[in-house]
N, C-alpha and C positions, 0 to 999 in steps of 0.2 A: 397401462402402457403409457410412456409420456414420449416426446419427439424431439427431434432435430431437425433445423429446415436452414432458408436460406433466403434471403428476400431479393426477386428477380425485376428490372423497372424496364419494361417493355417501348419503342418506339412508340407508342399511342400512350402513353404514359400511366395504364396500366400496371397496377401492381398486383403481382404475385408471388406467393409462399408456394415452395417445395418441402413438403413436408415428409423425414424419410422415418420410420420405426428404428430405432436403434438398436432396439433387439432381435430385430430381425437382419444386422449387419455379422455377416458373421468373419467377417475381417477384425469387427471391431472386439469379438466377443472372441476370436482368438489372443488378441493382444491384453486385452484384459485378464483373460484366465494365466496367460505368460506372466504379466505382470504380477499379479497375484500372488505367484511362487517368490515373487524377488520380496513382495513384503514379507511374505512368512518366515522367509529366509533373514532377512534383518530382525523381527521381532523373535524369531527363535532362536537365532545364533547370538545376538547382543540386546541381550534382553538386560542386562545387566548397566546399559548404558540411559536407560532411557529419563533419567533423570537431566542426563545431561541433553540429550536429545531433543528433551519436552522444552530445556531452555534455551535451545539452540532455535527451535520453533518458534519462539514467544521474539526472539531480536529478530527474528524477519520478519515481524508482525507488523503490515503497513501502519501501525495505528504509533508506532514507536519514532516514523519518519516525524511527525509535528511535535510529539511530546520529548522526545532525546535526539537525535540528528539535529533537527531544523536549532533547537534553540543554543547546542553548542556551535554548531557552525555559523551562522548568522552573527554571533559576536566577533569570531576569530575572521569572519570575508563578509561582507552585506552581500554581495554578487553569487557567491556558492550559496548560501543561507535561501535567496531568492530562489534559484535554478531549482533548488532544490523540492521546493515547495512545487514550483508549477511541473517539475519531472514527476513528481509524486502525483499529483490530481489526475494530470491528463496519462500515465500511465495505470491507472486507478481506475479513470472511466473507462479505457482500452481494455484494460481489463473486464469490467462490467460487459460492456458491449461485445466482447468474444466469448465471455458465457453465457449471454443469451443466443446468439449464434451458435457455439457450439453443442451446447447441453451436454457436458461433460459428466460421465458417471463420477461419483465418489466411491471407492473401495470398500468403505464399511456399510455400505449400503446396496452395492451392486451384486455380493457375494449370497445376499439376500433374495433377492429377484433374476437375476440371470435364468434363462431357458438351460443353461450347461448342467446344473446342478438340482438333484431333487431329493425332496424329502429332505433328512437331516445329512444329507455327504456333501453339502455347501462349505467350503473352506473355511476354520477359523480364522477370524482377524481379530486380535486385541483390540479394543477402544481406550481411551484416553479422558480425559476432563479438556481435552483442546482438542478432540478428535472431529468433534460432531458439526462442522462448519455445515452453514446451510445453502450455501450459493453453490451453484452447479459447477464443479471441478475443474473445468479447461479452460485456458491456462490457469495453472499457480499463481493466486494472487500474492504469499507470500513472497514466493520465489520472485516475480516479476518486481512487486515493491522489494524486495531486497536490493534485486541487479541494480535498479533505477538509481537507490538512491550510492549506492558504494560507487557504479559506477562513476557519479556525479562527483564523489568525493576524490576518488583513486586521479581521473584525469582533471580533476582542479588545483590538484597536489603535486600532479607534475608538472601542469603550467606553470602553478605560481615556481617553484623548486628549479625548472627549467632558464626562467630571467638570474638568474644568481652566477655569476662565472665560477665561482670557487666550486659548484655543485658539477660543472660540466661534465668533468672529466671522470667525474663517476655519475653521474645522469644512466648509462648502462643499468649499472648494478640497482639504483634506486628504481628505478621504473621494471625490471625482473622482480625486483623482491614486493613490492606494490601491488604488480598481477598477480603474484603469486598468493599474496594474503586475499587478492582478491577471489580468484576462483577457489580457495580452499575454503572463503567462508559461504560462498556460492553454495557449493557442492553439498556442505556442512546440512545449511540448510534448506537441502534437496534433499536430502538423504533423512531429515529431522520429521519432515513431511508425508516421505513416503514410509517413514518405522510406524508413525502413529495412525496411520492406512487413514489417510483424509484424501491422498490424494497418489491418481497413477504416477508410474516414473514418467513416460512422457509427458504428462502435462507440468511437471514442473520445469524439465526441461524445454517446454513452448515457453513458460512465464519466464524464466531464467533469458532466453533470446530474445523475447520481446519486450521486456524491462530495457536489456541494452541498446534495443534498436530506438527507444522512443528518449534514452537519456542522452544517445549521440544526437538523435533529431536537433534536440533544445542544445545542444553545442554550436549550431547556426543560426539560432534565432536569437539574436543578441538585444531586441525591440524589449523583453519582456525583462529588462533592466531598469526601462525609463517608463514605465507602462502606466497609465492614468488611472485614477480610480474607475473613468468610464469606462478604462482597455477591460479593467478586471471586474468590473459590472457585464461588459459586454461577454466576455468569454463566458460568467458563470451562468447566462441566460441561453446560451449558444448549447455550453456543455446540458447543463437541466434538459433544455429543449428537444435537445436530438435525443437524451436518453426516455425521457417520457413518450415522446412521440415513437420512437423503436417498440416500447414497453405497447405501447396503445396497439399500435401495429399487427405488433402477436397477439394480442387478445381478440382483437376480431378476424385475423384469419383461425380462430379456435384453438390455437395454444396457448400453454399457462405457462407465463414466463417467473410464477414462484414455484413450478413443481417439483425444484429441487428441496424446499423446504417440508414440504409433507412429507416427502419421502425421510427426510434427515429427521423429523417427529417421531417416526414410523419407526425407524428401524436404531437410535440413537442408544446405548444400552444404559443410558442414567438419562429421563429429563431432564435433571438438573442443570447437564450439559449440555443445552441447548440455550442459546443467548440471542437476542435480538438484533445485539451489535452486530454480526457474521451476517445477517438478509444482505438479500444485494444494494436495497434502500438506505441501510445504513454506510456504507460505505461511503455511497454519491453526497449524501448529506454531511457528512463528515469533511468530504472535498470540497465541494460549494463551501460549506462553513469557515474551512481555513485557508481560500482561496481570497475568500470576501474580505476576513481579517486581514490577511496580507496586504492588499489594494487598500484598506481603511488605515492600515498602522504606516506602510510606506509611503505614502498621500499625507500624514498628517504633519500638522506644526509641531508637534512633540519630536516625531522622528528627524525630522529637518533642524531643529534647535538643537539637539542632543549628538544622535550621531551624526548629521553632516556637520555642526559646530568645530569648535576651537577643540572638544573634550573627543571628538570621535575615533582619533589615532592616537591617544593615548595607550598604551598599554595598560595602567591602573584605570582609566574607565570601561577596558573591556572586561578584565579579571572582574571590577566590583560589578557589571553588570551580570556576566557569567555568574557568579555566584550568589547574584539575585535573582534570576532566575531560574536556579538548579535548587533553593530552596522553594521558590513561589511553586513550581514544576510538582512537589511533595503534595501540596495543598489539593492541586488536581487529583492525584491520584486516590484521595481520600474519596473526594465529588465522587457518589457516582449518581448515576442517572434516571431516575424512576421508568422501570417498562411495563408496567402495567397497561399501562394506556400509550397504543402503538405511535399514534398522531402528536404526544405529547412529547416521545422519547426522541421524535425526528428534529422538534423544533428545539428540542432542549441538547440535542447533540449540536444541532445547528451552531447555537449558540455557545455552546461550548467551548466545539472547534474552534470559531471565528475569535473568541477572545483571545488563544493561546499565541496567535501574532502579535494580537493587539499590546497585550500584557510583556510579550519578549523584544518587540521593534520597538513600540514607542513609550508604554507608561514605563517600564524600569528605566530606561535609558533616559529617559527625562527628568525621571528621579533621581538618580544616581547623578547626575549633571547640577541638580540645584544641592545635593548633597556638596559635592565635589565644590561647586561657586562657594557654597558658604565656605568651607573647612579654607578655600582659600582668601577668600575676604578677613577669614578672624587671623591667618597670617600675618596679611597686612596689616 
């Protein structure tokens, strides 16, 4: 049996866990058995799609905001490129932090265990080679890193489109058709999630709402534009700390806050598809990582020379930057990361992450800058 609880801080300063059985909810274990029939119903009826589906999956895959998002956007706005970065982390750890809190079943594992079902009349669910995620289900981190970062994009794109007069008088139509790509790629990969039974329909529907709520947040924090390296030292200390300390928390009021992972071992229908990258650990690490970069590449002399310089509003230093970095980006995906040794994959994703600012804010832009000086010195 594993739990769900809630952590309660009493006037005496006192702390307490309520800790409930979740299978012993039978509100919850209605709604899942419901839900149930809606996945069997998309893997029975468009079974046919799922090719398309498994890569509708993979683009909402938070891990695609630092490696494709950030590095094209970032060229084309420095200001949406940032936003977009810290919408991505802190809606990441929100994430993190509400599946510990809520200990959200996974579909292809709950079908397994559930009290409803006995013997062999437990529902079929198809698995996947991206089915088998190991952090606890609620909300959709997908979905949540999805909304985050489009939304980020969608209402930066009507700002900036908005300042244009000639745009005005169709600014209507532009901003209908913008939502509208919006929630169909939303829904897209809502629906991507729940074919490959990783995850119930409402939770990606939680991650989908709560993606948007935390990327309007960062629409009035305008501070994290000019933000010091100490700002972005201090947050990644702040973020680590409350998550470690949450983590600590449940362990000694007697909950295991990786027992979603055993269970995804247990019942995953290929070990092979099981990955280290998917633990909740890796996730946080990954944000710290390319939160750290960020504050170290925006902070530095190369970024300040390069794109605040003379070459920064150029158009030919964004194109040649863009396209040194769309090939430097190939290079990455070659790396990958040895997981044999859990403690080694953490520091080595660490560092990983952290370079990918590093390498997209300030070394190509600096490069491409002394390219760019010369080609025009041998003019003269």
């Amino acid at each position: 049996m594993h739990f769900s609880g809630y952590v309660a801080f009493t006037g005496a300063g006192e702390v307490t866990l309520s800790v409930l059985a979740t299978e012993n909810q039978p509100e919850m274990d209605f709604v899942h058995s419901s839900e149930v029939l809606v996945i069997q119903h998309l893997q029975n009826n468009y079974g046919e799609y799922r090719n398309f589906l498994g890569f509708i999956s993979t683009v909402g895959d938070p891990r695609n905001i630092f490696s494709v998002y950030f590095p094209l956007w970032f060229h084309l706005s420095h200001s949406v490129g940032t936003k977009m970065i810290w919408v991505a982390v802190f809606g990441d750890w929100f994430n993190l932090i509400f599946k510990w809190i809520l200990f959200g079943q996974r579909p292809y594992w709950w079908v397994h265990e559930s009290h409803l079902f006995h013997n062999d009349s437990f529902p079929h669910l198809q698995q996947f080679h991206i089915t088998c995620e190991t952090g606890p289900g609620s909300p959709s981190g997908h979905a949540m890193g999805s909304s985050c970062v489009w939304y980020v994009m969608i209402t930066s794109a009507l700002n900036a489109t908005r300042l244009h007069s000639f745009i005005v008088s169709r600014f209507w139509l532009l901003r209908s058709c913008l939502w509208a790509a919006f929630w169909i790629i939303q829904t897209s990969v809502c629906v991507s999630r729940v074919f490959i039974a990783t995850h119930f329909p409402h939770q990606v529907i939680l991650g989908l709402l709560a993606g948007m709520l935390v990327a309007e947040a960062f629409e009035h924090i305008p501070s994290i534009f000019n933000a010091s390296l100490r700002a972005y030292i201090q947050t990644n200390v702040f973020l680590c700390t409350v998550a470690l300390g949450f983590y600590l928390l449940l362990t000694l009021a007697g909950v295991d806050p990786l027992w979603s992972v055993t269970k995804a071992k247990r019942w995953c229908a290929n070990p092979d598809w099981i990955h280290l990258d998917t633990t909740p650990f890796a996730g946080l690490v990954r944000n710290l990582g390319a939160l750290f970069g960020l504050g170290l590449a925006v902070n530095s002399e190369m970024f300040i020379q390069s794109c605040k310089g003379k070459n920064g509003h150029k158009i030919r230093f964004k194109l040649m930057c863009l396209a040194a970095t769309l090939t430097t980006l190939q290079v990455y995906d070659v790396v990958k990361i040895p997981t044999h040794t859990e403690a080694l994959f953490y520091v080595l994703s660490f560092c990983k992450s952290a370079s990918i600012p590093l390498v997209v804010v300030a070394l190509i832009p600096y490069c491409v800058g002394l390219m760019m000086g010369e080609e025009d010195r041998k003019l003269v």
